[in-house]
C-alpha positions as a LaTeX table, in Angstrom:
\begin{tabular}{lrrr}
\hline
Residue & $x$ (\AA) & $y$ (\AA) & $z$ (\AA) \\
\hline
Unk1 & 9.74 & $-12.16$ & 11.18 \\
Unk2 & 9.91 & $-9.62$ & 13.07 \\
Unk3 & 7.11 & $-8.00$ & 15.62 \\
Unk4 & 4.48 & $-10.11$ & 13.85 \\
Unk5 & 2.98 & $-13.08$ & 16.17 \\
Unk6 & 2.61 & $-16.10$ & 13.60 \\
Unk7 & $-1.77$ & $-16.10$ & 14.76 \\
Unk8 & $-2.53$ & $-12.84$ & 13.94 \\
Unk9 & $-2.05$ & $-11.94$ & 10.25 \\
Unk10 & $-1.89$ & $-8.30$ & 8.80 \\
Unk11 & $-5.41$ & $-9.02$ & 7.66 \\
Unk12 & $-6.90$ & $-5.47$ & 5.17 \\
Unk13 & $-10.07$ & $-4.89$ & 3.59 \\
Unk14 & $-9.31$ & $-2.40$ & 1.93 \\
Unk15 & $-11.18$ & 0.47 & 0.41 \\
Unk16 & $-14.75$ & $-0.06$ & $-1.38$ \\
Unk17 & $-14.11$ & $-0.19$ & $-5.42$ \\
Unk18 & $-16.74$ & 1.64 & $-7.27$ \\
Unk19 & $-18.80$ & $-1.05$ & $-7.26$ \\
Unk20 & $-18.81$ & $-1.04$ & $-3.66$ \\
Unk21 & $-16.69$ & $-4.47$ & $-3.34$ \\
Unk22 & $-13.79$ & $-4.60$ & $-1.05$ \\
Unk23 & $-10.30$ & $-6.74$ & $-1.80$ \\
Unk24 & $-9.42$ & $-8.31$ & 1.32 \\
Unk25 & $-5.80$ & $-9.75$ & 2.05 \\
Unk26 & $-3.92$ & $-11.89$ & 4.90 \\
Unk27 & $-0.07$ & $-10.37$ & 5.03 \\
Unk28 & 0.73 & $-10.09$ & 0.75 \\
Unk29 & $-1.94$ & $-12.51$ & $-0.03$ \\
Unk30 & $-4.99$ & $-12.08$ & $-1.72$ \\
Unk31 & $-8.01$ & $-13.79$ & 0.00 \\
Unk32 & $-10.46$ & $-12.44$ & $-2.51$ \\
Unk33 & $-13.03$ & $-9.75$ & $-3.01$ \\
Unk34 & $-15.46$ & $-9.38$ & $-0.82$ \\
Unk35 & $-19.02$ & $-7.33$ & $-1.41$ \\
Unk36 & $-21.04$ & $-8.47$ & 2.00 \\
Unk37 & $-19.17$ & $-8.70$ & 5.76 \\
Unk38 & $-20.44$ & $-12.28$ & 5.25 \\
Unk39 & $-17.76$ & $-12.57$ & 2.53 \\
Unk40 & $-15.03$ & $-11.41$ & 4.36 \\
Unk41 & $-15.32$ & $-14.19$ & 7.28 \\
Unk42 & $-15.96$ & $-16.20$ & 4.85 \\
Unk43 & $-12.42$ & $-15.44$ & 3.27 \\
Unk44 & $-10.88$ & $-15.74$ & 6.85 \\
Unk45 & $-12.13$ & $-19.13$ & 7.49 \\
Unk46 & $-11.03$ & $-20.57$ & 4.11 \\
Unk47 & $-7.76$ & $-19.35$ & 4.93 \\
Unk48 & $-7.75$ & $-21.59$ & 8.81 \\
Unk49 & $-7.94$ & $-17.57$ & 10.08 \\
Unk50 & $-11.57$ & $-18.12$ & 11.12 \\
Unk51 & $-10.42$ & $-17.19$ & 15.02 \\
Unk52 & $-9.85$ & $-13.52$ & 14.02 \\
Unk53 & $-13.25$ & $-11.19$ & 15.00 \\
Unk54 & $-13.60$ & $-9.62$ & 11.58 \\
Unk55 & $-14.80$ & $-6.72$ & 13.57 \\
Unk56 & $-11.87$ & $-6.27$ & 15.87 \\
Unk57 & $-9.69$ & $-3.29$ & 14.85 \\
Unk58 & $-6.93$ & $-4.90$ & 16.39 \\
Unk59 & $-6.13$ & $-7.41$ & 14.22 \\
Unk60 & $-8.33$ & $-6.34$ & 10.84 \\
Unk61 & $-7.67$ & $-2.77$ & 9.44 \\
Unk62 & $-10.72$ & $-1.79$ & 7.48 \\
Unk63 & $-9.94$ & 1.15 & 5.09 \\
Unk64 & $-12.36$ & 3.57 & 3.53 \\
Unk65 & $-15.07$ & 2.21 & 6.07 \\
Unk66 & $-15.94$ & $-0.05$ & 8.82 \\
Unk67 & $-17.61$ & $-3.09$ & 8.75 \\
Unk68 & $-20.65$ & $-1.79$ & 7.84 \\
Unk69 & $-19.57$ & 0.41 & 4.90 \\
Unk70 & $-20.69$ & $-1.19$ & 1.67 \\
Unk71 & $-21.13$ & 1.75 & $-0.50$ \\
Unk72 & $-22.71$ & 1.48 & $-3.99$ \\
Unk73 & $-24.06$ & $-1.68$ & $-3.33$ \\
Unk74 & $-27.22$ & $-1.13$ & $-1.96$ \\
Unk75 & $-27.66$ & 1.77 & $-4.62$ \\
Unk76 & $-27.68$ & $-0.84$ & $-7.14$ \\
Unk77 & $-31.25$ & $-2.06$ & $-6.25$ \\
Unk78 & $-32.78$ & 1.13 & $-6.56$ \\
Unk79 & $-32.30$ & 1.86 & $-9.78$ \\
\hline
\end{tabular}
Protein backbone atom coordinates (compact mmCIF):
# COMPACT_ATOMS: atom_id res chain seq x y z
CA UNK A 1 0.00 0.00 0.00
CA UNK A 2 1.46 2.60 -1.06
CA UNK A 3 1.03 6.55 0.07
CA UNK A 4 -2.22 5.55 1.79
CA UNK A 5 -2.03 5.77 5.83
CA UNK A 6 -4.11 2.57 6.98
CA UNK A 7 -6.72 5.50 9.24
CA UNK A 8 -7.66 7.50 6.60
CA UNK A 9 -9.62 5.72 3.83
CA UNK A 10 -10.25 7.12 0.22
CA UNK A 11 -13.71 7.83 1.53
CA UNK A 12 -16.28 9.44 -1.91
CA UNK A 13 -19.69 10.55 -1.97
CA UNK A 14 -20.05 10.80 -5.03
CA UNK A 15 -22.32 12.72 -7.30
CA UNK A 16 -26.23 13.21 -6.46
CA UNK A 17 -28.32 10.49 -8.68
CA UNK A 18 -31.44 11.96 -10.03
CA UNK A 19 -33.14 11.32 -7.17
CA UNK A 20 -30.84 13.39 -5.33
CA UNK A 21 -29.18 10.29 -3.33
CA UNK A 22 -25.50 10.01 -3.16
CA UNK A 23 -23.41 6.41 -3.22
CA UNK A 24 -20.82 6.74 -0.74
CA UNK A 25 -17.64 4.37 -0.63
CA UNK A 26 -14.48 3.66 1.76
CA UNK A 27 -11.37 2.71 -0.81
CA UNK A 28 -13.49 0.03 -3.52
CA UNK A 29 -16.15 -0.58 -1.04
CA UNK A 30 -19.55 0.31 -1.08
CA UNK A 31 -20.84 1.77 2.26
CA UNK A 32 -24.26 2.47 0.86
CA UNK A 33 -26.42 5.22 -0.49
CA UNK A 34 -26.86 7.97 1.28
CA UNK A 35 -29.87 10.78 0.75
CA UNK A 36 -29.29 13.05 4.15
CA UNK A 37 -25.46 14.09 5.53
CA UNK A 38 -26.93 12.17 8.51
CA UNK A 39 -26.64 9.04 6.32
CA UNK A 40 -23.31 9.42 5.33
CA UNK A 41 -21.80 9.46 9.08
CA UNK A 42 -23.95 7.13 9.63
CA UNK A 43 -22.21 4.87 6.89
CA UNK A 44 -18.75 5.93 8.36
CA UNK A 45 -19.46 4.79 11.78
CA UNK A 46 -20.86 1.38 10.74
CA UNK A 47 -17.76 0.92 8.98
CA UNK A 48 -15.38 1.71 12.69
CA UNK A 49 -14.52 5.09 10.31
CA UNK A 50 -16.66 7.22 12.65
CA UNK A 51 -13.24 9.44 13.50
CA UNK A 52 -13.26 10.91 9.94
CA UNK A 53 -15.12 14.72 9.95
CA UNK A 54 -17.51 13.94 7.12
CA UNK A 55 -17.00 17.55 6.35
CA UNK A 56 -13.26 17.62 6.08
CA UNK A 57 -12.11 17.81 2.43
CA UNK A 58 -9.08 16.23 3.41
CA UNK A 59 -9.98 12.98 3.93
CA UNK A 60 -13.78 12.87 2.20
CA UNK A 61 -14.00 14.00 -1.52
CA UNK A 62 -17.54 15.08 -2.11
CA UNK A 63 -18.33 15.19 -5.90
CA UNK A 64 -21.07 17.09 -7.64
CA UNK A 65 -21.58 19.08 -4.26
CA UNK A 66 -20.60 19.66 -0.78
CA UNK A 67 -22.07 18.55 2.16
CA UNK A 68 -24.93 20.44 1.85
CA UNK A 69 -25.87 19.60 -1.77
CA UNK A 70 -28.88 17.31 -1.76
CA UNK A 71 -30.46 18.17 -4.98
CA UNK A 72 -33.92 16.83 -5.96
CA UNK A 73 -34.69 15.89 -2.68
CA UNK A 74 -36.21 18.67 -1.19
CA UNK A 75 -38.10 19.22 -4.62
CA UNK A 76 -39.86 16.13 -3.90
CA UNK A 77 -42.08 17.71 -1.15
CA UNK A 78 -43.30 20.35 -3.18
CA UNK A 79 -44.96 18.74 -5.58
Amino acid sequence: MAGHPAQHPHVVVHAPALDGSRRVTANDDNLGVASHLDDVVEFLRLADLDRIEVEDDDIVEWQGGGPDDWPGLSEHHER
